[in-house]
C-alpha positions as CSV (number, residue, x, y, z in Angstrom):
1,X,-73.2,-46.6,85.7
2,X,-77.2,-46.6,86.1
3,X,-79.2,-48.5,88.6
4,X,-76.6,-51.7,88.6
5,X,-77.7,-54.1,90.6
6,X,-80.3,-51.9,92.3
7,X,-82.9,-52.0,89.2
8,X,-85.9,-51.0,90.3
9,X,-88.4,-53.1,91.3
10,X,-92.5,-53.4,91.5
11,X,-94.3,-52.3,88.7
12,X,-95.9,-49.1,87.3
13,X,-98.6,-47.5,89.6
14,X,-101.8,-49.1,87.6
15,X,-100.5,-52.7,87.9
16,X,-98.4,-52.8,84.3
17,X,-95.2,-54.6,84.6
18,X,-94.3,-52.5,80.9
19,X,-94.8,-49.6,79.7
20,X,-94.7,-48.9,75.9
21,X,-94.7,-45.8,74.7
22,X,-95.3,-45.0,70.6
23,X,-93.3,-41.7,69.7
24,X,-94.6,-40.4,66.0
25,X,-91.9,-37.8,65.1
26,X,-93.7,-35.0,62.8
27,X,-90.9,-33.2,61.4
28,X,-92.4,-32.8,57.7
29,X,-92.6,-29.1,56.9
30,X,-89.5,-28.3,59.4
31,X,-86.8,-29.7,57.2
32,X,-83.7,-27.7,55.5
33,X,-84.7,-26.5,52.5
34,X,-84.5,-23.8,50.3
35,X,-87.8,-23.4,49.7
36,X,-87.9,-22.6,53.5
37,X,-84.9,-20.4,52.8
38,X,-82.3,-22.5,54.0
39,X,-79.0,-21.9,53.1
40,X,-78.5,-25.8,52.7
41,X,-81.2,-28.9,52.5
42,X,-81.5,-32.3,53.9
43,X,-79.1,-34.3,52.4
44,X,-81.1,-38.2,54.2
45,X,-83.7,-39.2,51.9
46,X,-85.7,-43.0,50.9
47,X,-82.4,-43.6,48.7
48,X,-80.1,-42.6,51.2
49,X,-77.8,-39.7,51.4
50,X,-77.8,-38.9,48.1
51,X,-74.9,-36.4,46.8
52,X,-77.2,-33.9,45.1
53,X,-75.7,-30.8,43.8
54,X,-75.3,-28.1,46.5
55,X,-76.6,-25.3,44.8
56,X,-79.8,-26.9,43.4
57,X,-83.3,-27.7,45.3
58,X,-84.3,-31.1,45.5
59,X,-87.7,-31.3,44.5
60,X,-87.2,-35.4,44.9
61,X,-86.3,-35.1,48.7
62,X,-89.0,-32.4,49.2
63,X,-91.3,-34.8,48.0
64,X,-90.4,-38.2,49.6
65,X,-90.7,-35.8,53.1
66,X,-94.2,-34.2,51.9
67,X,-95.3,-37.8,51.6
68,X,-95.4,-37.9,55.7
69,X,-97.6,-35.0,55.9
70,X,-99.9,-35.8,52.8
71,X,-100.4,-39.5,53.6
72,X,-98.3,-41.3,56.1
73,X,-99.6,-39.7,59.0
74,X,-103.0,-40.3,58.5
75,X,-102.2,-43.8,58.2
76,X,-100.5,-44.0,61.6
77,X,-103.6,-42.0,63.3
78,X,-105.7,-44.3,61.9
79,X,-103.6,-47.3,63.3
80,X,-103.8,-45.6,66.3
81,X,-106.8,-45.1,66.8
82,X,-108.5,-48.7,65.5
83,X,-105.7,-50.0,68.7
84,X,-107.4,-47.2,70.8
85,X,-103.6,-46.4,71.6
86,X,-102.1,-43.2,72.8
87,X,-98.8,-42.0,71.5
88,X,-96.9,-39.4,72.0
89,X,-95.8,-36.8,68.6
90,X,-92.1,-35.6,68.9
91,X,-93.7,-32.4,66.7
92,X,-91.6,-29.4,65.5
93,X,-93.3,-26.5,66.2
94,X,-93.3,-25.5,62.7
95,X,-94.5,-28.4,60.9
96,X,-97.6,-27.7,62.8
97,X,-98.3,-24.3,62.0
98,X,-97.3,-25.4,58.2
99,X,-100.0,-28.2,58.6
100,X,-102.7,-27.0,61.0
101,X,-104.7,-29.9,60.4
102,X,-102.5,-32.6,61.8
103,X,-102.1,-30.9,64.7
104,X,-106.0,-30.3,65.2
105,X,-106.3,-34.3,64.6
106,X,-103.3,-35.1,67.1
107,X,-105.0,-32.9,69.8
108,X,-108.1,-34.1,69.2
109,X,-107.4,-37.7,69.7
110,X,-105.7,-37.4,73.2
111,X,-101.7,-37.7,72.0
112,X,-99.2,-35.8,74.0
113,X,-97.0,-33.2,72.1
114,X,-93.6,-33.2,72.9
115,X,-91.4,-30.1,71.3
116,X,-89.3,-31.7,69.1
117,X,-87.9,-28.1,68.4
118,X,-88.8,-25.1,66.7
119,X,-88.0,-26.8,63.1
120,X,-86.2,-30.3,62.6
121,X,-82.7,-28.4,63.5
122,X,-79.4,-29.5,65.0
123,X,-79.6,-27.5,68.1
124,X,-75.1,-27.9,68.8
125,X,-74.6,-25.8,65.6
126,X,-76.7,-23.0,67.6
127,X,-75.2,-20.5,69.9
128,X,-76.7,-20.9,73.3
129,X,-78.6,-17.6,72.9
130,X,-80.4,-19.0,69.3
131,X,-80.8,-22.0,71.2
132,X,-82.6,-20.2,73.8
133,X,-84.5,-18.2,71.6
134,X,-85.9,-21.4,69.4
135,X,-86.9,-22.8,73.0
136,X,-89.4,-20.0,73.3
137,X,-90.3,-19.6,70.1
138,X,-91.2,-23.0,69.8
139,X,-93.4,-23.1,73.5
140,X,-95.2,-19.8,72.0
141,X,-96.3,-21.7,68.8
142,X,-97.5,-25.0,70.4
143,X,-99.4,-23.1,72.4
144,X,-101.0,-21.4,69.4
145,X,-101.6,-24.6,67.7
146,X,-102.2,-27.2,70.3
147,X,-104.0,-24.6,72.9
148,X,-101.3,-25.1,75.8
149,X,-97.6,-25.8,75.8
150,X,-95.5,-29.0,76.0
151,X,-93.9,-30.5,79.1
152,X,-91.4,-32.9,76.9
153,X,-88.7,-31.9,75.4
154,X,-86.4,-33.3,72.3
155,X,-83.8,-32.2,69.8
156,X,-83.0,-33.5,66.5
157,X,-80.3,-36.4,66.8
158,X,-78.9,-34.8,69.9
159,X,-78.7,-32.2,72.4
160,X,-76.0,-29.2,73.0
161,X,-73.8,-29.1,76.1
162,X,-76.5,-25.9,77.0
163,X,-79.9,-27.9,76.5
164,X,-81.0,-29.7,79.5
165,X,-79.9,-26.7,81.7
166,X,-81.6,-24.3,78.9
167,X,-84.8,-26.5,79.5
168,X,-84.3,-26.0,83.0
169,X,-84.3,-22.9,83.1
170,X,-87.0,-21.8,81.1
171,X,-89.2,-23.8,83.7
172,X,-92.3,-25.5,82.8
173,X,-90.8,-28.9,81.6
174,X,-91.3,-32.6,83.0
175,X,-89.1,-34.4,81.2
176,X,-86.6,-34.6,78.2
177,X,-85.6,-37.6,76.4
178,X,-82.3,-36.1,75.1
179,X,-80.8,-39.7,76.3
180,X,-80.7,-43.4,74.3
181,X,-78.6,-45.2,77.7
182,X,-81.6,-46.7,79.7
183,X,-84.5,-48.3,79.3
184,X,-86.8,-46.6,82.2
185,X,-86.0,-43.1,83.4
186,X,-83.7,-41.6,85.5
187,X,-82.6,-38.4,87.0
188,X,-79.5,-36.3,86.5
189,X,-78.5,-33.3,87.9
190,X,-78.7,-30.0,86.7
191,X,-77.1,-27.2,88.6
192,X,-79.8,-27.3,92.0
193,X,-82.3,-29.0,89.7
194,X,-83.2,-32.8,90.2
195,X,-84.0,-33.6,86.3
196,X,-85.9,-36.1,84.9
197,X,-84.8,-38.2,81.9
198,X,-87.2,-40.7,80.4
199,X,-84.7,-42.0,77.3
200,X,-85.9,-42.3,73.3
201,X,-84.3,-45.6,71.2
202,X,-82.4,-45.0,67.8
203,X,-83.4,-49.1,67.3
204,X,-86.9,-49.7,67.6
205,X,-87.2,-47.2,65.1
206,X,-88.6,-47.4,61.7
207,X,-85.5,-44.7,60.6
208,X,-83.9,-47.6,60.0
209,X,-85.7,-48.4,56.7
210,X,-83.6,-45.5,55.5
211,X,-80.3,-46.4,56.8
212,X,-77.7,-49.4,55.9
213,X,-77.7,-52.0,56.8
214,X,-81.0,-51.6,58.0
215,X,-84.9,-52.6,57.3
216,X,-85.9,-54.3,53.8
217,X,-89.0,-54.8,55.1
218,X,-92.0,-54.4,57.3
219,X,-91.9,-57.9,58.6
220,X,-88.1,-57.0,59.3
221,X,-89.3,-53.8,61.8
222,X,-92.3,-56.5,63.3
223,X,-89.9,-59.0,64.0
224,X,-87.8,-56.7,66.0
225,X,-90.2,-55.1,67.9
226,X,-91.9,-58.0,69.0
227,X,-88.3,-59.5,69.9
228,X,-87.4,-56.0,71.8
229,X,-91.1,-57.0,73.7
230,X,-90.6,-60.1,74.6
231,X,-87.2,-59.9,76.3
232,X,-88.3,-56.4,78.3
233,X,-91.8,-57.8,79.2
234,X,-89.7,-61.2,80.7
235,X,-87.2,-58.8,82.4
236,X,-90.3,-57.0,83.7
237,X,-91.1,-59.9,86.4
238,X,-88.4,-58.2,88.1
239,X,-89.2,-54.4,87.5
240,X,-91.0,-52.2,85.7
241,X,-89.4,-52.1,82.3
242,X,-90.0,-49.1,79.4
243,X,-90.4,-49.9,75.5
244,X,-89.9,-46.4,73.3
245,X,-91.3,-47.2,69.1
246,X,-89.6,-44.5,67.0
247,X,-91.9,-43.6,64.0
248,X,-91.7,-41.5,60.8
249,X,-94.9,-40.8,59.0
250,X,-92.6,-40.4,55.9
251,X,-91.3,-44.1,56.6
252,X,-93.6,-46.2,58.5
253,X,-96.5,-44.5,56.8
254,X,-95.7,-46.2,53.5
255,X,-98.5,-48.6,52.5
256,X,-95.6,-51.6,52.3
257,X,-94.4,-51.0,55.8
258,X,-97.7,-49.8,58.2
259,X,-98.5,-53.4,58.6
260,X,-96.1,-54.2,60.6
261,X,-97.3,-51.4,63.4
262,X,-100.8,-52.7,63.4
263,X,-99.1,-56.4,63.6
264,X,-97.3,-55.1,66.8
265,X,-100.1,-53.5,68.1
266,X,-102.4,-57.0,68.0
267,X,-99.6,-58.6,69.5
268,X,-98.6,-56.5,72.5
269,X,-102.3,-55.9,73.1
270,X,-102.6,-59.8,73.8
271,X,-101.3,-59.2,77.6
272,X,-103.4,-57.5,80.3
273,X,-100.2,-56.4,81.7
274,X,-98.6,-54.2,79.2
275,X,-99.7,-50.3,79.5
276,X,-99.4,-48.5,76.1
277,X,-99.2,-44.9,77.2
278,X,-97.6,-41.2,76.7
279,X,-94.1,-39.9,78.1
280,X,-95.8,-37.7,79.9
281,X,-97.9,-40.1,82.3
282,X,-94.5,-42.1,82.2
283,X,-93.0,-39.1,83.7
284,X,-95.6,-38.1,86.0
285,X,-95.5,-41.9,87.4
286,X,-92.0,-41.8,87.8
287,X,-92.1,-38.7,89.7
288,X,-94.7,-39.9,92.0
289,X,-92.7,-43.4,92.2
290,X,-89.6,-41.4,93.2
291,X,-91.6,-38.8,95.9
292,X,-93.3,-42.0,97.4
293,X,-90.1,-43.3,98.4
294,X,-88.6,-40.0,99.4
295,X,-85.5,-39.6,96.7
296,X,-84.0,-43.0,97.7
């Protein structure tokens, strides 16, 4: 049912009344393929889901997701960082090691890393034990490549029935954002462990230039954000309110489409009371929201 009637109210800790938090997903390098010795590859690409024969690799698909390592990302850093904006990269932990130098760059400029998994996977087709196994694998490897380990957590489209109490188990993790129902965080239960949920968006999200009906384009993905803005910064003279941007260097990063992210970016910035941040200091305000009034 959510909060109901009892929304919360105030604002964020530092005076915001919304918080808006840019998620880059780097999953370029962690796709099926069978040049990663797949036994299938990724069927979503620029021109949809294109029935390419199932025996043959697509070199066309390889390509259009290479783009987001080769170009696109760059792009968004640099939008980024002329906006002097924090974001936070749902990363797969092997599309880092396979491209060492985005990660360096994404470290270096003060984004959170958030596991996105150990490659772009569906985590329900895994037994719980693979599942389990990928969890570690893929702490071990940020921590090689990031120098420490993440405390977000998100899987590819969705989670298993076993992830949030995998998660919890394996200790170590804020927050996940497994969830697409609210928009500021929550808590759920998991077995004796209070969990904190800070949910994702599947609309203010540029995956849409690749779906249909969808994005044509980039003042189409502008227009929405900034509409998605205005009605959560009005409803945020009641409460603090959350904004979640869903990004794909192989999508946004296009030079036709990255103009509508700085576009946003000028916009937004225009009010003192709007606090572009990282899930993580989301989460850690939440946390210290929810211990300063004791649980209630």
């Amino acid at each position: 049912m959510g909060y109901g009637p009892d929304f919360p109210t105030g604002r964020w800790s530092n005076g915001a009344r919304l918080a808006i938090n840019v998620v880059v997903n780097y999953e370029e390098g962690s796709e099926r393929s069978f040049a990663m010795g797949d036994p299938d590859q990724e069927p979503m690409t620029e021109w949809g889901s294109y029935a390419f024969p199932k025996d043959i690799r697509n070199l066309a698909m390889e390509s259009m997701y290479e783009y987001g390592s080769r170009v696109g990302v760059w792009r968004i850093l640099d939008a980024l960082a002329a906006a002097g904006i924090r974001s936070t990269f749902f990363a797969c932990a092997v599309a880092f090691e396979q491209n060492p130098a985005v990660a360096k760059a994404v470290v270096e400029a003060g984004h959170e890393v958030c596991s996105h998994g150990y490659r772009w996977e569906e985590v329900f087709r895994l037994t719980e034990e693979e599942e389990r196994e990928h969890i570690q694998l893929a702490i071990k490897s940020f921590e090689k490549t990031c120098g420490k380990r993440p405390v977000g957590w998100y899987c590819r489209y969705g989670a298993s029935v076993h992830t949030r109490r995998l998660i919890t188990e394996e200790g170590g993790f804020l927050y996940d954002s497994d969830a697409y129902n609210d928009d500021v965080p929550y808590f759920v239960q998991v077995g004796d462990t209070r969990r904190l949920v800070v949910p994702y968006t599947c609309d203010v999200n540029d995956i849409r230039f690749w779906s249909s009906p969808g994005l044509a384009q980039a003042d189409d993905f502008f227009t929405y954000m900034r509409e998605s803005f205005d009605v959560l910064y009005a409803e945020a003279a009641r409460g603090p309110r959350m904004m979640s941007i869903g990004l794909h260097p192989r999508m946004i990063g296009r030079a036709g489409r990255i103009r509508s992210l700085k576009r946003f970016f000028d916009y937004a910035q225009q009010y003192a009371d709007v606090w572009f941040t990282t899930r993580e200091e989301i989460a850690r305000d939440w946390l210290a929201r929810d211990a300063a009034t004791d649980g209630a």
